[in-house]
mmCIF file of the N, C-alpha and C atoms, coordinates in Angstrom:
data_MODEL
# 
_entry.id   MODEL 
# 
loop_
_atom_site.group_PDB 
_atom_site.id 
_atom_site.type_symbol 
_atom_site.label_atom_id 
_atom_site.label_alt_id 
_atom_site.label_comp_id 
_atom_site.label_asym_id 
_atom_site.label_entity_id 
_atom_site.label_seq_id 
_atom_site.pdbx_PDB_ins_code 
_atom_site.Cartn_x 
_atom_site.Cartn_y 
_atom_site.Cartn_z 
_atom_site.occupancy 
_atom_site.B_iso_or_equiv 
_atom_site.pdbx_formal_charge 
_atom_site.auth_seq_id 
_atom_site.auth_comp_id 
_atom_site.auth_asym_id 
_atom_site.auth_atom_id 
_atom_site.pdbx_PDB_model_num 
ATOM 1   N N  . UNK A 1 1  ? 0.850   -1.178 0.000  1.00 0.00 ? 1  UNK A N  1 
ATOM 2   C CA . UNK A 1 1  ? 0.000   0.000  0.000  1.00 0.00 ? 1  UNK A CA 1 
ATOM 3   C C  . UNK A 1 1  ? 0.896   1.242  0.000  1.00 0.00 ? 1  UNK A C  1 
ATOM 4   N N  . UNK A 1 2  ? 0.450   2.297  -0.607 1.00 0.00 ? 2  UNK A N  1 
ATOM 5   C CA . UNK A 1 2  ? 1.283   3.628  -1.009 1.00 0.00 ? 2  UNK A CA 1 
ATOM 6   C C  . UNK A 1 2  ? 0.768   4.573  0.097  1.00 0.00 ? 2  UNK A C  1 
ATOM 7   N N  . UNK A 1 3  ? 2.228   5.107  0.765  1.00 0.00 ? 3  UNK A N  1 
ATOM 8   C CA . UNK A 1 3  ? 1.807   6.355  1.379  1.00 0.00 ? 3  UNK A CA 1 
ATOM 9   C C  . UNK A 1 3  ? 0.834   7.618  1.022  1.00 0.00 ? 3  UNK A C  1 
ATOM 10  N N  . UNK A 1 4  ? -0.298  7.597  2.222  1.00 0.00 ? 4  UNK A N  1 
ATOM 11  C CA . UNK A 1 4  ? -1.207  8.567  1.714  1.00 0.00 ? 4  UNK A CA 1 
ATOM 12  C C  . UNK A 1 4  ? -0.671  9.807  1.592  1.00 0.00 ? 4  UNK A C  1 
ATOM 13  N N  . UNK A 1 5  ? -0.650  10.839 0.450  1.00 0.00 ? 5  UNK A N  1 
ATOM 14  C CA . UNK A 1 5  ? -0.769  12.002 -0.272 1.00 0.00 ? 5  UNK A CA 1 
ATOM 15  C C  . UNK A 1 5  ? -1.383  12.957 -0.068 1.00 0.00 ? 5  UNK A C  1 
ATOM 16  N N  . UNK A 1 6  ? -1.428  13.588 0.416  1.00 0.00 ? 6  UNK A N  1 
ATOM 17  C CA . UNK A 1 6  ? -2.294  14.942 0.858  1.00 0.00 ? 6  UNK A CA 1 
ATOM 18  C C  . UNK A 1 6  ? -1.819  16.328 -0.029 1.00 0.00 ? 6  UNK A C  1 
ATOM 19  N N  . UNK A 1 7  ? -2.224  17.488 -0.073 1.00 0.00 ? 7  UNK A N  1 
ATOM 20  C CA . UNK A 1 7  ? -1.775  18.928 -0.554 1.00 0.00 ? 7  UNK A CA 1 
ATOM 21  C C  . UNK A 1 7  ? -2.077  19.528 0.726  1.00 0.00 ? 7  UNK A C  1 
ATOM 22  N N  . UNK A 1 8  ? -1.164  20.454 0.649  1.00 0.00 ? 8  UNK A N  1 
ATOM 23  C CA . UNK A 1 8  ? -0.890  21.702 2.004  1.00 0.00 ? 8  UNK A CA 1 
ATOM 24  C C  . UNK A 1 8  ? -1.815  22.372 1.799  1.00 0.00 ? 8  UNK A C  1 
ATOM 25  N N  . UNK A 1 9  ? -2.738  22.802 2.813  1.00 0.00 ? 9  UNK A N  1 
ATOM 26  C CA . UNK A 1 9  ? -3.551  23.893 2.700  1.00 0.00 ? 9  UNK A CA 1 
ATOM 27  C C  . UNK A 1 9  ? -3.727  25.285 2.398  1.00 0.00 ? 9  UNK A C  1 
ATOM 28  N N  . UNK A 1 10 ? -2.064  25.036 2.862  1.00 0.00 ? 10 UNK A N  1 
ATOM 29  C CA . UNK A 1 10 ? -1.399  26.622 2.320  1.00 0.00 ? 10 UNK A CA 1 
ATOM 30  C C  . UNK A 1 10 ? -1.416  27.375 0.895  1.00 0.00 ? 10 UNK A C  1 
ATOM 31  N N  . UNK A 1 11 ? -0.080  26.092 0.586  1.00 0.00 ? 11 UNK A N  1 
ATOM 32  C CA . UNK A 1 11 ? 0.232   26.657 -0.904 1.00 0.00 ? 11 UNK A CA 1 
ATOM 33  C C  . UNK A 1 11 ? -0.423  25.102 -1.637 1.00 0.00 ? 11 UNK A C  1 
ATOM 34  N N  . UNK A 1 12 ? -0.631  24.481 -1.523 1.00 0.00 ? 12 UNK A N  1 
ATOM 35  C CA . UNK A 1 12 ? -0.997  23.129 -1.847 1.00 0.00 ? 12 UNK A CA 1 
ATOM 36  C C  . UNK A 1 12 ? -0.397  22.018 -2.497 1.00 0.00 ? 12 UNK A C  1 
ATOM 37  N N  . UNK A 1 13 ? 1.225   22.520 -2.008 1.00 0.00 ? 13 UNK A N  1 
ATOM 38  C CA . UNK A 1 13 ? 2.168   21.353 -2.376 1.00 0.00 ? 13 UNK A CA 1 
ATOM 39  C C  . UNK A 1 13 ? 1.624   20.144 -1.987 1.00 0.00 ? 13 UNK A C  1 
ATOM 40  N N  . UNK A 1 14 ? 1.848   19.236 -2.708 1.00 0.00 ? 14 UNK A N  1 
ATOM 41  C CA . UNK A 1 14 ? 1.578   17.525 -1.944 1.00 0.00 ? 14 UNK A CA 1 
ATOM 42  C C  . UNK A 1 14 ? 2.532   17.064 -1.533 1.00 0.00 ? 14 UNK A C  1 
ATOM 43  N N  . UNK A 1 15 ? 2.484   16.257 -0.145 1.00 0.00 ? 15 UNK A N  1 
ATOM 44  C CA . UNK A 1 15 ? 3.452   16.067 0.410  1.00 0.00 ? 15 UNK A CA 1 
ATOM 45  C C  . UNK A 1 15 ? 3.229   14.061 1.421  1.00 0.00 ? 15 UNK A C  1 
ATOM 46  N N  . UNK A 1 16 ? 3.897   13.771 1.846  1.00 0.00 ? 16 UNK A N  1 
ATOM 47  C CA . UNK A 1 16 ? 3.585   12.349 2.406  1.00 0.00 ? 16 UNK A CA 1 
ATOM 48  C C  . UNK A 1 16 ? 2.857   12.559 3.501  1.00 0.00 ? 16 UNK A C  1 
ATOM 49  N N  . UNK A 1 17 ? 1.555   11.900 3.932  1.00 0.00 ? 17 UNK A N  1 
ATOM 50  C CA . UNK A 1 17 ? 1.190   12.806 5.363  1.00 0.00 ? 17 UNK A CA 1 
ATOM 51  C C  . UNK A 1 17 ? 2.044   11.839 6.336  1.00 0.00 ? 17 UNK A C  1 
ATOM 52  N N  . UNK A 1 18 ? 2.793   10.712 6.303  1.00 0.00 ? 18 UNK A N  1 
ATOM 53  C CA . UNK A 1 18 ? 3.521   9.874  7.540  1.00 0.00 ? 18 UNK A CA 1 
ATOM 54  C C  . UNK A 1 18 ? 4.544   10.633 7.328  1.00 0.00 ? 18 UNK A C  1 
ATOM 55  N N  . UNK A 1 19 ? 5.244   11.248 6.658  1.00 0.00 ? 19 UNK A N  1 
ATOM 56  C CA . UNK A 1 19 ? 6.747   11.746 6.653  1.00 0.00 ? 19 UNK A CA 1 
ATOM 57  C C  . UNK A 1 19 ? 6.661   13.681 6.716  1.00 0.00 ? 19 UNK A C  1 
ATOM 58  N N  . UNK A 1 20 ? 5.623   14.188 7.267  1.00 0.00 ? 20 UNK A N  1 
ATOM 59  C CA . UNK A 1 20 ? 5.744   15.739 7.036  1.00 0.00 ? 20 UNK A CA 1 
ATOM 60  C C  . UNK A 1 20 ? 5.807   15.567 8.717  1.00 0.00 ? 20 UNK A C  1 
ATOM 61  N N  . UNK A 1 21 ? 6.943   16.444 8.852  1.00 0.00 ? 21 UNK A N  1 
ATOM 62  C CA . UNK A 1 21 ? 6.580   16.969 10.615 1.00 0.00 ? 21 UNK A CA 1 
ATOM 63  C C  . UNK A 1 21 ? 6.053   18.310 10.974 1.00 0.00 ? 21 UNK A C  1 
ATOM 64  N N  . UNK A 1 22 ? 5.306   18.861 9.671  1.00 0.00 ? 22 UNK A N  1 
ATOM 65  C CA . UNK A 1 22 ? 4.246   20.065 10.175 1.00 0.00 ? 22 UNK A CA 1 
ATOM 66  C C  . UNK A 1 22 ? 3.066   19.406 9.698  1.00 0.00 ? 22 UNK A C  1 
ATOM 67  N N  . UNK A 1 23 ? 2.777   18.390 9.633  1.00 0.00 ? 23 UNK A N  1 
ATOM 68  C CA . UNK A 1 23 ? 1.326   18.223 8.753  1.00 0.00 ? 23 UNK A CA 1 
ATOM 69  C C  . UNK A 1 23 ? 0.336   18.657 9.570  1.00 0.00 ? 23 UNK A C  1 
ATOM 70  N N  . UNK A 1 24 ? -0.829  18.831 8.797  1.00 0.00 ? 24 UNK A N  1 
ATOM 71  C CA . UNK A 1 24 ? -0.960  19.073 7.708  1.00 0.00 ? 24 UNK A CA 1 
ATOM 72  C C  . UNK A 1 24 ? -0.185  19.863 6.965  1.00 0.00 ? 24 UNK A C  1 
ATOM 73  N N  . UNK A 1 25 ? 0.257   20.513 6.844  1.00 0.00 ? 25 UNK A N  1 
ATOM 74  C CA . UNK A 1 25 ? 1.146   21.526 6.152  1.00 0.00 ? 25 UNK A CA 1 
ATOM 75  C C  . UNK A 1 25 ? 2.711   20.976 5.841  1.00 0.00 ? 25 UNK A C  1 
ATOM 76  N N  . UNK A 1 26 ? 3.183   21.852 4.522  1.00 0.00 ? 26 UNK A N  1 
ATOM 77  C CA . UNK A 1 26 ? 4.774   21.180 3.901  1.00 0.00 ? 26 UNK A CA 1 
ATOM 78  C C  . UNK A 1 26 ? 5.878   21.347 4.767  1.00 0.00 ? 26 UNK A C  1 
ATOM 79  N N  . UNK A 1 27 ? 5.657   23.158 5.492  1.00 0.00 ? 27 UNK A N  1 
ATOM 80  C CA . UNK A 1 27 ? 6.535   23.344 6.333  1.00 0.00 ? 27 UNK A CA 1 
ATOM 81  C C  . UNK A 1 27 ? 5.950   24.274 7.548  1.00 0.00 ? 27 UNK A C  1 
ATOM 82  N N  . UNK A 1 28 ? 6.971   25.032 8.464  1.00 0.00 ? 28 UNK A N  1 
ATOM 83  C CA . UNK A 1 28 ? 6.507   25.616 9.049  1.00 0.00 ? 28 UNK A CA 1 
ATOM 84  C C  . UNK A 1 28 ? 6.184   26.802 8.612  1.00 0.00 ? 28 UNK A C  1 
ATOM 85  N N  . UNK A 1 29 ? 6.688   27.024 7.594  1.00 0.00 ? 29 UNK A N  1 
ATOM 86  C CA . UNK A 1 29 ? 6.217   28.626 7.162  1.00 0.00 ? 29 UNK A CA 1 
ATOM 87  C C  . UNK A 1 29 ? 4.651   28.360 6.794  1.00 0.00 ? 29 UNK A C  1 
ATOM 88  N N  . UNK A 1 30 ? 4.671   27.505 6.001  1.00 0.00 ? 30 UNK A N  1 
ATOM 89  C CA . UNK A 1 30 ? 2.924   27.694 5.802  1.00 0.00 ? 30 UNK A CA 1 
ATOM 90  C C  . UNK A 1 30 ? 2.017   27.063 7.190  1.00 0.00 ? 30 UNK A C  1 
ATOM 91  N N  . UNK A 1 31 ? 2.824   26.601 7.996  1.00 0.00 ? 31 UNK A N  1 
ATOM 92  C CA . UNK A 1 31 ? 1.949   26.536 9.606  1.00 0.00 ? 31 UNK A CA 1 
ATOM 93  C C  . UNK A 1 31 ? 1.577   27.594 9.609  1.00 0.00 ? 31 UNK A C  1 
ATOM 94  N N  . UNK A 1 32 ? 2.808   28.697 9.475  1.00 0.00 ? 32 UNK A N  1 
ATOM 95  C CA . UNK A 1 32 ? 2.604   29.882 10.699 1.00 0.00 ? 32 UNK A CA 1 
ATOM 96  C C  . UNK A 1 32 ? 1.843   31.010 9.884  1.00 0.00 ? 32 UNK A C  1 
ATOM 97  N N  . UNK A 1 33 ? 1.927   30.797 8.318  1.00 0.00 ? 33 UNK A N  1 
ATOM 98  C CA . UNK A 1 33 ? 0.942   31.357 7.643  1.00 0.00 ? 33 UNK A CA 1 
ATOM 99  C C  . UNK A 1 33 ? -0.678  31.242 7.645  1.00 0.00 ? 33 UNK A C  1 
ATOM 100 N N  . UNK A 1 34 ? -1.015  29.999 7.948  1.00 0.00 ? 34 UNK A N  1 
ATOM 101 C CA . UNK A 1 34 ? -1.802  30.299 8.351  1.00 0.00 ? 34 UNK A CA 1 
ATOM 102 C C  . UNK A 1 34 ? -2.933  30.389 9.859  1.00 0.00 ? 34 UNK A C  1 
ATOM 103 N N  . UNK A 1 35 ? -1.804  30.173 10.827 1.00 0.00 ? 35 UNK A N  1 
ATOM 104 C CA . UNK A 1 35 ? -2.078  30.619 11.915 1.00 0.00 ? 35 UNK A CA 1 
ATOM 105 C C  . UNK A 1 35 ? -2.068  32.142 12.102 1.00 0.00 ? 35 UNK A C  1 
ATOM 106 N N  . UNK A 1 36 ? -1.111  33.091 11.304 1.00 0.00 ? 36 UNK A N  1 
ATOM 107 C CA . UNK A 1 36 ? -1.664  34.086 11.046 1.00 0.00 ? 36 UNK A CA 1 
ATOM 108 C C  . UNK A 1 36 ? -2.680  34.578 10.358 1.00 0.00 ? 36 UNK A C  1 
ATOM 109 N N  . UNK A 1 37 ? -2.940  33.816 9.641  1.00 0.00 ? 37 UNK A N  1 
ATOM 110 C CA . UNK A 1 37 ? -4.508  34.189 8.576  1.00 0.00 ? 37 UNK A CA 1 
ATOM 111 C C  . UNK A 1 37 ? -5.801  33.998 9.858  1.00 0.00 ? 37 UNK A C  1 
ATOM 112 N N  . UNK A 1 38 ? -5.838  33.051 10.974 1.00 0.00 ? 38 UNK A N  1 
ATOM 113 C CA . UNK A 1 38 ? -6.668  32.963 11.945 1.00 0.00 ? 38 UNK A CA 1 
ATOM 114 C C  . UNK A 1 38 ? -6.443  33.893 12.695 1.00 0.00 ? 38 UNK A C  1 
ATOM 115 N N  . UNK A 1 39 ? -5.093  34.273 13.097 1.00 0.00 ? 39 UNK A N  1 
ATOM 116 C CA . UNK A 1 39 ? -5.286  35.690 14.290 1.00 0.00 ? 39 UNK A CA 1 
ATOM 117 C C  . UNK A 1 39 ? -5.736  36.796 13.882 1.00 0.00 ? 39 UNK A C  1 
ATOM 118 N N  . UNK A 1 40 ? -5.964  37.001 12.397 1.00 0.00 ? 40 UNK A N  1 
ATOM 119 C CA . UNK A 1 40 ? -5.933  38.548 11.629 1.00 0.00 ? 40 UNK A CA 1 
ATOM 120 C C  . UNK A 1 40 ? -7.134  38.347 11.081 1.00 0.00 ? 40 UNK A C  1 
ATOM 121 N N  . UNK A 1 41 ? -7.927  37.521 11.266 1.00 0.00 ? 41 UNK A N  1 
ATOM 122 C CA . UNK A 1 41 ? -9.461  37.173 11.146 1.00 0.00 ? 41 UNK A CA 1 
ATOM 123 C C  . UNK A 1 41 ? -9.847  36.713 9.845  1.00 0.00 ? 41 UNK A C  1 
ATOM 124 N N  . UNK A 1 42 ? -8.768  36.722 8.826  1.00 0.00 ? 42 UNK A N  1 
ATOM 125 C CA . UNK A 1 42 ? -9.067  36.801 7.478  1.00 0.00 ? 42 UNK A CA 1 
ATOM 126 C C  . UNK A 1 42 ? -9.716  34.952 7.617  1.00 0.00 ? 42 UNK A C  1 
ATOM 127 N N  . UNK A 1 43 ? -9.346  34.291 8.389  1.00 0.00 ? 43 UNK A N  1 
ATOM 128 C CA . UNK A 1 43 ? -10.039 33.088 8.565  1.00 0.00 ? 43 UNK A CA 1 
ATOM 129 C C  . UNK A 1 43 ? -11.314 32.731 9.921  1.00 0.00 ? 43 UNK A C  1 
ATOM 130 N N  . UNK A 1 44 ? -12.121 32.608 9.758  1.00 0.00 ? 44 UNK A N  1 
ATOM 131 C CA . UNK A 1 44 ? -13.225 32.350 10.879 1.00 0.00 ? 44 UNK A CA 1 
ATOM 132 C C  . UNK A 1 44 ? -14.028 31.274 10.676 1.00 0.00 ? 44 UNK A C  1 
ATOM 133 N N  . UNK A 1 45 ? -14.915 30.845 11.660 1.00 0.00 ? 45 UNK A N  1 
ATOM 134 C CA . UNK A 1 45 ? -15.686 29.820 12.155 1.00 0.00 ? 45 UNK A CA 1 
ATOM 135 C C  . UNK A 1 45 ? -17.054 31.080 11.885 1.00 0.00 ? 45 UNK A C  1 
ATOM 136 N N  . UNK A 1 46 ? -18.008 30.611 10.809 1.00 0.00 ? 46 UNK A N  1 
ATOM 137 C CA . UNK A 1 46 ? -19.346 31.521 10.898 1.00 0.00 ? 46 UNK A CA 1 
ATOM 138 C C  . UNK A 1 46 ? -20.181 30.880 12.038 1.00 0.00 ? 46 UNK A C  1 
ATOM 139 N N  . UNK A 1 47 ? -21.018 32.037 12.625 1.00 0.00 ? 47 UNK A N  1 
ATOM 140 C CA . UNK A 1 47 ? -21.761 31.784 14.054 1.00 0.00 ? 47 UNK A CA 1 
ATOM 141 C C  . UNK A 1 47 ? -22.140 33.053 14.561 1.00 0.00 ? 47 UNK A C  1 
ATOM 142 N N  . UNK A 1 48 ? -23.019 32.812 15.348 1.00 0.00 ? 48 UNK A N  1 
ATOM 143 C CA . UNK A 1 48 ? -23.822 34.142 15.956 1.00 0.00 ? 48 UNK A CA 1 
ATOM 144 C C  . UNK A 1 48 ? -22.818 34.839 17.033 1.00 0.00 ? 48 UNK A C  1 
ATOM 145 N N  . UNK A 1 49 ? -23.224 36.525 16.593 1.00 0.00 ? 49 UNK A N  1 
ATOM 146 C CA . UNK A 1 49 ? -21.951 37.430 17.361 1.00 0.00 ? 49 UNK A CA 1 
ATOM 147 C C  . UNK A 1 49 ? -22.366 36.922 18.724 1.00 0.00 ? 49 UNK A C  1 
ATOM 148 N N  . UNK A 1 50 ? -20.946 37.365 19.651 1.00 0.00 ? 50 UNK A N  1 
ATOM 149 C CA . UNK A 1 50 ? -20.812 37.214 21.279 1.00 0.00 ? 50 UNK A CA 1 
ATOM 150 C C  . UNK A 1 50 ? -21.632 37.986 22.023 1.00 0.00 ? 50 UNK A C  1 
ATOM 151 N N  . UNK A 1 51 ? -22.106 38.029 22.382 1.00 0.00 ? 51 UNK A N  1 
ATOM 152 C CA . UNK A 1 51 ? -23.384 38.658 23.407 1.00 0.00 ? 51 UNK A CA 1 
ATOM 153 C C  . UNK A 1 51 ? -22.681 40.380 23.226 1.00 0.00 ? 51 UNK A C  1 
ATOM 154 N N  . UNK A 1 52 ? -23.386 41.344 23.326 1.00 0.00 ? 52 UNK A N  1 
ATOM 155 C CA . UNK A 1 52 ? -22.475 42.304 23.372 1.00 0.00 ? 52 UNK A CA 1 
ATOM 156 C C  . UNK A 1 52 ? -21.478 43.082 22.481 1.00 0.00 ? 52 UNK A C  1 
ATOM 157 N N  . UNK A 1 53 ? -21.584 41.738 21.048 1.00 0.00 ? 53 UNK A N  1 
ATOM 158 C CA . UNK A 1 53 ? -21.071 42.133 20.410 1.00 0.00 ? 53 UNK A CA 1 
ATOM 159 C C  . UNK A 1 53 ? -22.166 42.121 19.068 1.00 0.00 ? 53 UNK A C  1 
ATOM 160 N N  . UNK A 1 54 ? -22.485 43.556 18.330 1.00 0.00 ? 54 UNK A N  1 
ATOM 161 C CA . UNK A 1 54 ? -23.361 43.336 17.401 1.00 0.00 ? 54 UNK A CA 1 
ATOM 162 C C  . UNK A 1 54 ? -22.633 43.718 15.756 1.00 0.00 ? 54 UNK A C  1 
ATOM 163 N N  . UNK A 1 55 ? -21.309 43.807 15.967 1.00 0.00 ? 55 UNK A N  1 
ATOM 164 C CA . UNK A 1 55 ? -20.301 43.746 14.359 1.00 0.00 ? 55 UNK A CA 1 
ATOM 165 C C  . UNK A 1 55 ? -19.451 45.555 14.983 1.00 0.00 ? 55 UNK A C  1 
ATOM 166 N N  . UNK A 1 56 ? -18.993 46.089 13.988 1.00 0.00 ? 56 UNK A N  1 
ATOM 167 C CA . UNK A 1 56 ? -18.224 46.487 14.575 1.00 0.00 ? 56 UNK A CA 1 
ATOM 168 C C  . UNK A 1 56 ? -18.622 47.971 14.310 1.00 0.00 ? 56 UNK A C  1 
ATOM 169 N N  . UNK A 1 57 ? -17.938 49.100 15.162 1.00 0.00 ? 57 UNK A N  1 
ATOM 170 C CA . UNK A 1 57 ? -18.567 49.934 15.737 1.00 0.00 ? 57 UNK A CA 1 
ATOM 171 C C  . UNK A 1 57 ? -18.648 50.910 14.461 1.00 0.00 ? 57 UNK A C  1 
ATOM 172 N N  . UNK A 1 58 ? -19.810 52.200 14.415 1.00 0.00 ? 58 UNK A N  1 
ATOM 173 C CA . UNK A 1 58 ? -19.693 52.616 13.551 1.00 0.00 ? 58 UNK A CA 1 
ATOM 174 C C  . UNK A 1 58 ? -19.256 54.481 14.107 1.00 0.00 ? 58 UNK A C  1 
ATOM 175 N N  . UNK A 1 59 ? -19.380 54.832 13.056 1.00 0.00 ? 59 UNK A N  1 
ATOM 176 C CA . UNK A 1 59 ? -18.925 56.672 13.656 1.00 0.00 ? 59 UNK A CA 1 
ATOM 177 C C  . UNK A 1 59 ? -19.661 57.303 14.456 1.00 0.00 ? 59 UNK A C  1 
ATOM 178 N N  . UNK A 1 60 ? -21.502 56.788 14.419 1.00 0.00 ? 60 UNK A N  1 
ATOM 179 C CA . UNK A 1 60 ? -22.353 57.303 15.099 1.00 0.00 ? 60 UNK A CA 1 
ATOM 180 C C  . UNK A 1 60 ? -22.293 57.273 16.618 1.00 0.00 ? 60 UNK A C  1 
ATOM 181 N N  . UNK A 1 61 ? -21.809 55.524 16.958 1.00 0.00 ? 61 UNK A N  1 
ATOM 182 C CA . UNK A 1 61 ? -21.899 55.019 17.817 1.00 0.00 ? 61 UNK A CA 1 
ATOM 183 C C  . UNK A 1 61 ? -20.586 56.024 18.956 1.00 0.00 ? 61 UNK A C  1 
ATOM 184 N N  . UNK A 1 62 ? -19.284 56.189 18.243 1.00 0.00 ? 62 UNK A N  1 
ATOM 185 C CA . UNK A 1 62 ? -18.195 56.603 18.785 1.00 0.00 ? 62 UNK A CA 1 
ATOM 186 C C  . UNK A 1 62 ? -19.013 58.336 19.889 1.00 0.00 ? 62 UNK A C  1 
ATOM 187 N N  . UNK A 1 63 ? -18.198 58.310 20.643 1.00 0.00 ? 63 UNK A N  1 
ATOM 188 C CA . UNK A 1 63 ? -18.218 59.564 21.322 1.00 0.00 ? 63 UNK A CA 1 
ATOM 189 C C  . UNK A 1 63 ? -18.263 60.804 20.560 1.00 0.00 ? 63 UNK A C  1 
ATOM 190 N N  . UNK A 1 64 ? -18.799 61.914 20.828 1.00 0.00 ? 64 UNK A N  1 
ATOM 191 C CA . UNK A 1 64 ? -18.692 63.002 20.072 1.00 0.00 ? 64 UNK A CA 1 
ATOM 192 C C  . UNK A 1 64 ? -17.340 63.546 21.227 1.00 0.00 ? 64 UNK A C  1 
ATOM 193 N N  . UNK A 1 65 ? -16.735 64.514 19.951 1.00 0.00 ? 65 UNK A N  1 
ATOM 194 C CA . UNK A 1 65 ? -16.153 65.331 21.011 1.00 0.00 ? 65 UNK A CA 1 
ATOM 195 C C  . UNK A 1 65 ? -16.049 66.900 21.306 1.00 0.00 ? 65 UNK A C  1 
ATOM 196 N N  . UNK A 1 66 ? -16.538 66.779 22.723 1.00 0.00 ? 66 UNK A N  1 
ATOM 197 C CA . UNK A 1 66 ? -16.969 68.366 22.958 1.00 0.00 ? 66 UNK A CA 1 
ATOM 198 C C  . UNK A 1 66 ? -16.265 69.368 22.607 1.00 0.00 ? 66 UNK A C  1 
ATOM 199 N N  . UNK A 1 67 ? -14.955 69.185 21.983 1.00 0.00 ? 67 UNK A N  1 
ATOM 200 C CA . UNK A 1 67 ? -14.286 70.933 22.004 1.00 0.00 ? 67 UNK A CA 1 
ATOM 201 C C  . UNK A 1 67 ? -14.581 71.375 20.262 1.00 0.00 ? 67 UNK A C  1 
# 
């Protein structure tokens, strides 16, 4: 039987999944690529906002300022 084959999620090299020591991914750069794509939001889980939170603020909402 032939080692299973996968593509990186990243860039979508294919790579061995028993022989990668970032798998899923080819290397660590595309780990950490896209663990940055999750901290910078460009990646999300869709689902109803956090209590409190109704999207993000607009100009109206901001403080006026008195001077």
């Amino acid at each position: 039987m032939s080692p299973a084959r996968v593509n990186c999620p990243t860039c979508h090299r294919e790579l061995e999944w028993n022989s990668a020591p970032f798998r899923p991914f080819c290397s660590e750069r595309c780990r950490l690529l896209d663990l940055g794509a999750w901290l910078s939001e460009q990646h999300a889980i869709p689902g109803d906002a956090a209590p409190g939170q109704d999207g993000p603020a607009s100009p109206e909402d901001s403080p006026k300022d008195p001077a």
